[in-house]
C-alpha positions, -999 to 999 in steps of 0.1 A, spaced: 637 -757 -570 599 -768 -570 576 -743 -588 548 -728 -567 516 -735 -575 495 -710 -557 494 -679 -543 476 -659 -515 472 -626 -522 465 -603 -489 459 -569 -484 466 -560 -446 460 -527 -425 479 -515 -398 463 -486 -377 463 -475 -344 473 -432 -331 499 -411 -345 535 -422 -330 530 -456 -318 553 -473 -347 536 -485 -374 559 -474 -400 584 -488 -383 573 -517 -374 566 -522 -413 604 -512 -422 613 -536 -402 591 -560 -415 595 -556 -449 632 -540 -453 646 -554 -423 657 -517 -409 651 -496 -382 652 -459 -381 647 -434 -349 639 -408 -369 599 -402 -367 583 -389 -401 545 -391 -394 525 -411 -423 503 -390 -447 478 -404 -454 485 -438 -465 520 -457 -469 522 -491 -492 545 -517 -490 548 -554 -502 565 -585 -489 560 -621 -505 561 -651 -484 571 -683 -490 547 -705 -471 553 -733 -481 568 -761 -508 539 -750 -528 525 -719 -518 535 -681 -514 518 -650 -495 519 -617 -513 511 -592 -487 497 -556 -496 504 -537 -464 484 -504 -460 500 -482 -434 473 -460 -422 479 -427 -408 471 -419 -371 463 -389 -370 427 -374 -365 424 -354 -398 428 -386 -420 400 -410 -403 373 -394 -427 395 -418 -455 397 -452 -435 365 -468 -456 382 -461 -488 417 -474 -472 401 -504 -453 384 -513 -485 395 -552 -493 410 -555 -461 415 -592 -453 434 -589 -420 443 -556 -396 474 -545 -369 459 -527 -343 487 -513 -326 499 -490 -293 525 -479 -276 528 -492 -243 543 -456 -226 513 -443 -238 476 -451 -220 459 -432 -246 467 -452 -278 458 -481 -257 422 -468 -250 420 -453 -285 428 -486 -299 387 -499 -294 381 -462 -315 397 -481 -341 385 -518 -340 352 -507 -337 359 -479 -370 372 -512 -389 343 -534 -377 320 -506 -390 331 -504 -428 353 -538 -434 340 -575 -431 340 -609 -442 314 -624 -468 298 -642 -441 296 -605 -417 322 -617 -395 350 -588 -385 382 -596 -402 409 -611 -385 425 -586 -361 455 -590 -343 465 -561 -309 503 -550 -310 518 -537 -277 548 -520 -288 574 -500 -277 577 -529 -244 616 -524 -250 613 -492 -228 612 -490 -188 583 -464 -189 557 -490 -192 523 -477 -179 497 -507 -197 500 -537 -178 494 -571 -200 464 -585 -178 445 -551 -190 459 -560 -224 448 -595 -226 413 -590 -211 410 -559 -241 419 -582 -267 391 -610 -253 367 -584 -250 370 -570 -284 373 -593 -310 406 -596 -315 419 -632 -321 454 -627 -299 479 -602 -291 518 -597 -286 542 -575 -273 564 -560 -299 593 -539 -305 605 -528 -335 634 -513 -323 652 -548 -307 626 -566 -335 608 -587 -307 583 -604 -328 578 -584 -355 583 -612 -381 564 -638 -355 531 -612 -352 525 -609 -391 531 -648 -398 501 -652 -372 482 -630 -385 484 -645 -421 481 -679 -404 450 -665 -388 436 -654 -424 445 -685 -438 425 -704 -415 396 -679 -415 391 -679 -457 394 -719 -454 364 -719 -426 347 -688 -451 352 -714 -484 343 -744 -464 305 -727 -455 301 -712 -489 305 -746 -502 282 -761 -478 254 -736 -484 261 -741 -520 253 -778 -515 222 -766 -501 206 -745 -528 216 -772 -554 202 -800 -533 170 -781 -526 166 -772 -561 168 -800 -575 139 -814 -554 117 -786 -562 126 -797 -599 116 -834 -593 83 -820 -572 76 -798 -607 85 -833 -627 62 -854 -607 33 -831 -613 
């Protein structure tokens, strides 16, 4: 067995109303269970999962599940803090998580960004699309996901675990690509300032 030689460290944030299944969703993620039983999230829940992403690489992912409900939004800066990607996620029975759901992109744009400014990567969970009592269609989903920033979206379920596995690997996937694009125009500016100092050096030298 080949020894890995680096490894991503992520801390990731899943939010979205009270009772649309994100702690489920992260059981089943990370423990590979599902429970019916709802026990509502105080506060903050923590879990971790390490990925093997490769011959040479791992992900180590800090998942933060966020509670929904109204009393605990005063705490999202302190819980978004570090953030390098985000679930945003609804139930699909219910219209208003769906129209609460730009409440809370726009609460993480607000206190959680990249070093460049950019919003971190975001990806928009429909779940729940198991049951018949479906009232969000996907056209409104997918023009709310182009209009707010998020990079794509699914339908989930946790409960028959329809890509719950395949929404977090695109999400890292997303984050990977983003903190290459992030290093690549760090690097670049980087160049810059050297190049330009250097001049202003020779301009001092020539004097």
């Amino acid at each position: 067995m080949s020894s890995f030689s680096k490894q991503h460290v992520m801390k990731i944030v899943i939010i979205g109303d009270a009772a649309v299944g994100k702690t489920s969703f992260v059981h089943r993620y990370v423990n590979g269970q599902f429970s019916q039983t709802y026990l509502p999230t105080m506060g903050v829940d923590f879990s971790v999962k390490v990925l093997r992403w490769s011959e040479k690489e791992t992900v180590r992912l800090h998942i933060w599940d966020i509670a929904g409900q109204e009393r605990f939004v005063s705490m999202t800066r302190v819980y978004y803090k570090g953030a390098l990607g985000c679930v945003v996620m609804f139930d699909v029975t219910k219209l208003s998580s769906f129209l609460k759901c730009h409440h809370w992109k726009q609460d993480l744009d607000n206190k959680v960004m990249l070093p460049s400014g950019a919003p971190i990567p975001c990806i928009l969970l429909a779940n729940k699309c198991d049951l018949p009592e479906r009232v969000v269609t996907a056209d409104s989903i997918a023009e709310f996901s182009k209009n707010n920033g998020f990079f794509t979206w699914m339908e989930t379920s946790v409960r028959d675990n329809r890509n719950v596995d395949e929404a977090m690997r695109r999400l890292v996937q997303e984050i990977l690509s983003v903190q290459s694009s992030e290093d690549q125009t760090l690097s670049s500016l980087e160049d810059s300032v050297d190049l330009q100092s250097r001049k202003a050096t020779k301009r001092k030298n020539c004097c």
